[in-house]
N, C-alpha and C positions, 0 to 999 in steps of 0.2 A: 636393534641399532644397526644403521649401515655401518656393514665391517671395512667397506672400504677405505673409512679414516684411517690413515696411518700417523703414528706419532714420530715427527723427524726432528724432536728431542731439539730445540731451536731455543738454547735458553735465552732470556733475555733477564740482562746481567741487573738491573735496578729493580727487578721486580718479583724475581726468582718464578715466575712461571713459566710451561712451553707452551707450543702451541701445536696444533693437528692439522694436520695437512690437507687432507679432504680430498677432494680433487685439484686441490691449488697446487699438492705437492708431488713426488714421485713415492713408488711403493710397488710391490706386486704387482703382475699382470691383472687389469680389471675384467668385470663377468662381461662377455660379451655383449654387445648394447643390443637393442629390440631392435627386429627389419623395420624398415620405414614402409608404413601404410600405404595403400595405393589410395588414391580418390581425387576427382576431378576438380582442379582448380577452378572458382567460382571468381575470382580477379586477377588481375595481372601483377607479377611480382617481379621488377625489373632493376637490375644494378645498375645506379648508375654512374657514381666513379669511385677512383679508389688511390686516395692517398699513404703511404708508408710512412712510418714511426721509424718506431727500433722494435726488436724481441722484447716481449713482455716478461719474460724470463719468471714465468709462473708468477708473478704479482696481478693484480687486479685493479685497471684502470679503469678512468669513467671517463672518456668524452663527453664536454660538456654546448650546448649549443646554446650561443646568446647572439641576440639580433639577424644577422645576414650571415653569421659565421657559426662552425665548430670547432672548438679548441682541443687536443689530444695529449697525449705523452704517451712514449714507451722509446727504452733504450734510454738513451739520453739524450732522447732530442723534447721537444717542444715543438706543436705546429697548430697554425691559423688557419684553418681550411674556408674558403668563400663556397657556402651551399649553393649557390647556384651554378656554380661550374666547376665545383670541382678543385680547383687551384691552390694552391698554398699561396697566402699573403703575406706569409715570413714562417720560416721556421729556425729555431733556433736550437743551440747543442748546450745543453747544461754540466758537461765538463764532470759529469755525477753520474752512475746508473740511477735512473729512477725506481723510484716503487711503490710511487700515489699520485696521482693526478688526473685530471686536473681541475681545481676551482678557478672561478671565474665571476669578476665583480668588482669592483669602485678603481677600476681602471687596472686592474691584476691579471695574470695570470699565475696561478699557483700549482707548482709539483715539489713531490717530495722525494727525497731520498733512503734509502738501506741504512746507509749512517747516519740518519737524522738529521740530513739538510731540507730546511724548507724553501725554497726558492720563490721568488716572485719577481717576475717580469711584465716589461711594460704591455698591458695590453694592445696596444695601436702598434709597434714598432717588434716586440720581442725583445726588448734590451732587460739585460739586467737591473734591475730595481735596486733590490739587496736579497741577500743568503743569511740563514743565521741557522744556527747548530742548535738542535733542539734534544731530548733526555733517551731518545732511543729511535726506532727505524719507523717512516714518517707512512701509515694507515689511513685506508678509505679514503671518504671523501673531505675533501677542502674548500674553505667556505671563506666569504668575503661579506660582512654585511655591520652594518651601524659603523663604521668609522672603525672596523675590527675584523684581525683575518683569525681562523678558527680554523686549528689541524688537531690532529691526533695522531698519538705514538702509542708503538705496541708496547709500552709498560702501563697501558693504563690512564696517561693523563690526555685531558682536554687544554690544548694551549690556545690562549688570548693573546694574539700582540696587536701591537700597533700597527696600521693599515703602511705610515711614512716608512718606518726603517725597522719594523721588525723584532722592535723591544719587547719586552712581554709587561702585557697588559693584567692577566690574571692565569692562574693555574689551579684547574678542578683536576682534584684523583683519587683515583678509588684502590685499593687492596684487589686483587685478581684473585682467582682459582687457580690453583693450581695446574692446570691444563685450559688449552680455550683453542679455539679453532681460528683458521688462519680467517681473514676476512670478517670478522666480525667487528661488533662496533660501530655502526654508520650513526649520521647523522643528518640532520633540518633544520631549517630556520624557517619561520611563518610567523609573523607578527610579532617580529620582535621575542620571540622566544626561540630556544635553540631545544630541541629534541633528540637525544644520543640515549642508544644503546648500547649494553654493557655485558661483556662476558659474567656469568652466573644469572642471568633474567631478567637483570633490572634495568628500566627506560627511567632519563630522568630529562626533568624539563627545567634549562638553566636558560638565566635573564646572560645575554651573548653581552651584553655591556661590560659587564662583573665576574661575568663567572656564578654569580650567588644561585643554588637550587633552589628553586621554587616547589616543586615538587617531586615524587620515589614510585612508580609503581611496580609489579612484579608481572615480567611475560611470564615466566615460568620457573618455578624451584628446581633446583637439583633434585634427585633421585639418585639412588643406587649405590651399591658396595662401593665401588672402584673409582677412582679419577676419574678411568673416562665415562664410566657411566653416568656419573654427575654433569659431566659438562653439556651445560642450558644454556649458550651462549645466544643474547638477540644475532639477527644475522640480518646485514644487508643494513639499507636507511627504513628508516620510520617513514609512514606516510600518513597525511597530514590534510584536514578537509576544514569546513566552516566549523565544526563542532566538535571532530574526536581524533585521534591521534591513534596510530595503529603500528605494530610491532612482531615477527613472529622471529621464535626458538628455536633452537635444533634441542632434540629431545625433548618439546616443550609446548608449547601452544601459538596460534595466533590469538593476539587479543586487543581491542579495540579502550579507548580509557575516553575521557571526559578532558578538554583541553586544559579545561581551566583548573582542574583541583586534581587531576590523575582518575578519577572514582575509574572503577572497570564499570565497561560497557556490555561487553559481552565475549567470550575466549570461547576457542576448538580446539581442540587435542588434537596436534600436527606437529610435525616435526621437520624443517627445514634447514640448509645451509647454504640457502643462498639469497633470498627475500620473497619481498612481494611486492605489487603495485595497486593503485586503487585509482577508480575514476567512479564520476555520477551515481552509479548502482553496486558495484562490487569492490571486495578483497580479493586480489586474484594472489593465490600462494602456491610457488615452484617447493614440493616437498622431497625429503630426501628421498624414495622413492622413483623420482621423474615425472610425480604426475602435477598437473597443473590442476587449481580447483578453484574454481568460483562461488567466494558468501556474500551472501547480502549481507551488505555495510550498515544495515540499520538492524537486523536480527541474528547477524551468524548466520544463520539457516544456508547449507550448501546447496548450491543451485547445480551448476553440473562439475564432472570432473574427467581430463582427457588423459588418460592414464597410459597411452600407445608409445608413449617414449622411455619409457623405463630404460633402464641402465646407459643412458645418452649423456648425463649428465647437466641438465639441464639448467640453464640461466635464471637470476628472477625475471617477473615478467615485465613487458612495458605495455600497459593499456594506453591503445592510441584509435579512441573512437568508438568506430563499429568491431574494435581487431584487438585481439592481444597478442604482445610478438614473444616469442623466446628461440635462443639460438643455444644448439649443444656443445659437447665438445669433440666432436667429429666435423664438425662446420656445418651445421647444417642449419639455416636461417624455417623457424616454423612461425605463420601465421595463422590464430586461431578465430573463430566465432567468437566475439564476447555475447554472443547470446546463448550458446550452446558448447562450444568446445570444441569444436566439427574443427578439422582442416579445411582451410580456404587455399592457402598458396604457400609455395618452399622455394628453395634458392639455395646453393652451396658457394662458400665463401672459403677460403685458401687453408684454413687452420681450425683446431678450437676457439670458441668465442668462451670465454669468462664469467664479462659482467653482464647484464642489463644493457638491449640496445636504447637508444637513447630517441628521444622525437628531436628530428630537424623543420619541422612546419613542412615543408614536401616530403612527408616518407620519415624516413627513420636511420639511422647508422650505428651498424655494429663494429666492437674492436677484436681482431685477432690475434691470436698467440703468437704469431709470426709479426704484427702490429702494424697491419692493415687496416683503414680504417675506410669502410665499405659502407657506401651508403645506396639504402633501395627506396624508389619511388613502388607506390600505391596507386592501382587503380582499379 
C-alpha cells in the first residue's frame, strides 16, 4: 500500500467518516521523486498562454472546455477563458473559497464551496444566478444535464436540483467507510444516465432525472485488517464509450461493466488514486505507483506500461489522439506514445498540477497549484 497516504482525520460531521490525504493533503517529507528521462522530443510542445485563478489550496479542480471557451475556478474566483487567445471574457469572485469546479451546461456555470455552497452563474456574463447551501463540502465534478444540475458532497450524497433556482430535485446516498480518500467519487453522464463512483468499490448508474438506480456494480471489495487497509475507494470519473463503462480503485482493480445492466466485462488488479482515461483502443490507468499503463478496452490485456515517473505523483491521464498527457506534482507537463508509452515531449509549468489536463480542440490545459491555468499547443 502507498504509505504515502496520510490520514488528516478531516471528519465530516453528517457522516462520521474521514478522509486520507494522499497527495491532496500535507504529511511527512515525500520519497524523493525518479530523475526525468532524457529522450529526444519527437513533436513540439509549446505554451501557449496563461490565465490565473486563485490557490487551489490542495483541492482538486477541473477546468472544463465548452465551445470557443475554458471555464476554471480556484481561490474564489471563477473565469471564462476564450481558447483562442487566451483572454478572460469575464471573471468573476464568488465571495466563497472554492473547492470544486467547474461544471458547465444549460447556460451554467457551476463551482462549489468547503462549506457546502454550490454556486451557479450565468454562463454568457458571470453573474450570479443563485447559491444554495448543500449537506457538506461540495466534491469532484459538477454536472449540468436534462433540465438538472448534479453535485456531490463529501458525506456521501448525490444532489439533484433544479437547473432555475437551485431547489433540489432528488437526493441519492449511500453509508460511507469509515475512512475514504480525499478525491474520490467522480462522475458522467452519457445518455441520459449518470455514472458515479463510490468510496468502498462501488459504480452505480442512476437515471439524472430522479435520482432512481438503475444499477450496482463492484470495482473492487475492501480487503484488510485495518481501516485503511480496507479503503477501495473508486477514484477519479468513470469513462464511458458506445458499450461499457469503466472505473478503477485504489487498493482494488480497474474494471470495465456492460452499460446497460452493470454485468463485468473484464477487471486488472491495480491500484490507483487518481483515475484514468479511455479513447478508441485503450484504458489508460495513472496507478499509485506513477506508472502509466495501457489495456485494451475490449480484453484487459496490458499493452505497454511507462513506469519512469515513479514517485512524481502523477495525474490521471488525458487521451488526446495519438498522445496521452499527464502532469506531476513537481510541474512537470509528460506527453506520452498512445502506442507505446515512449516520451514524445515535456514542458514545466509554475506549480504541481492535480487533476487531469483537459482537451481544448488546439492542444490541451493544465491547472496549477498556485491556479494557473496553462494551456499547450501540439504539433
Amino acid at each position: 500500500m502507498k504509505m504515502r497516504l496520510i490520514v488528516i482525520g478531516l471528519a465530516l460531521a453528517l457522516s462520521g467518516c474521514s478522509t486520507i490525504g494522499g497527495w491532496f493533503g500535507s504529511g511527512p517529507a515525500k520519497a524523493k521523486p525518479a530523475e526525468l528521462v532524457e529522450f529526444k522530443p519527437s513533436i513540439s510542445l509549446a505554451e501557449a498562454w496563461k490565465v490565473e485563478t486563485g490557490d487551489t489550496a490542495g483541492h482538486v479542480f477541473h477546468p472544463q472546455a465548452e465551445g470557443d471557451d475554458v471555464f476554471a475556478a480556484g481561490g474564489s474566483q471563477v473565469v471564462r477563458i476564450a481558447v483562442a487567445t487566451g483572454k478572460p471574457v469575464w471573471k468573476a469572485d464568488a465571495d466563497v473559497k472554492l473547492s470544486a469546479g467547474v461544471g458547465v451546461g444549460l447556460g451554467l456555470v457551476l463551482a462549489g464551496s468547503s462549506k457546502g455552497d454550490l454556486l451557479a452563474l450565468d454562463q454568457a456574463n458571470g453573474q450570479m444566478r443563485w447559491k444554495v447551501a448543500l449537506s457538506s463540502e461540495v466534491t469532484g465534478q459538477l454536472l449540468a444535464v436534462a433540465d438538472i444540475v448534479i453535485a456531490r458532497t463529501g458525506d456521501g450524497r448525490v444532489h439533484g436540483l433544479s437547473v432555475a433556482d437551485g431547489s433540489r430535485k432528488w437526493l441519492y446516498t449511500r453509508n460511507l467507510p469509515a475512512l475514504s480518500l480525499r478525491g474520490s467519487g467522480g462522475m458522467v453522464v452519457r445518455d441520459d444516465v449518470l455514472y458515479a463512483g463510490f468510496p468502498g468499490g462501488k459504480l452505480v448508474a442512476l437515471n439524472p432525472a430522479n435520482g432512481a438506480q438503475l444499477w450496482e456494480a463492484t470495482v473492487a471489495l475492501p480487503r484488510g485488517a485495518t481501516e485503511l487497509e480496507r479503503v477501495a475507494d473508486v477514484m477519479g470519473n468513470p469513462v464511458v464509450d458506445e458499450r461499457q463503462v469503466c472505473a478503477v480503485a485504489y487498493q482494488g482493480r480497474v474494471a470495465c461493466f456492460n452499460r446497460g445492466n452493470g454485468a463485468l466485462l473484464w477487471a486488472r488488479d491495480t491500484s490507483s488514486n487518481t483515475g484514468l482515461a479511455m479513447d478508441e483502443r485503450n484504458v489508460y490507468v495513472t496507478d499509485d505507483k506513477d506508472a502509466v499503463t495501457a489495456y485494451d478496452k475490449v480484453s484487459g490485456r496490458a499493452g505497454w506500461r511507462q513506469d519512469k515517473l515513479a514517485r512524481r505523483q502523477v495525474t490521471a491521464p488525458l487521451a488526446l489522439g495519438d498522445w496521452v498527457v499527464v502532469a506531476d506534482g513537481e510541474g512537470v507537463v509528460h506527453v506520452l506514445s498512445a502506442a507505446d508509452g515512449s516520451f514524445v515531449a515535456r514542458a514545466k509549468v509554475d506549480s504541481g498540477v492535480r487533476a487531469a489536463a483537459v482537451d481544448i480542440g488546439p492542444g490541451f490545459a493544465v491547472q496549477t497549484d498556485k491556479g494557473g491555468i496553462v494551456a499547450f499547443r501540439l504539433r
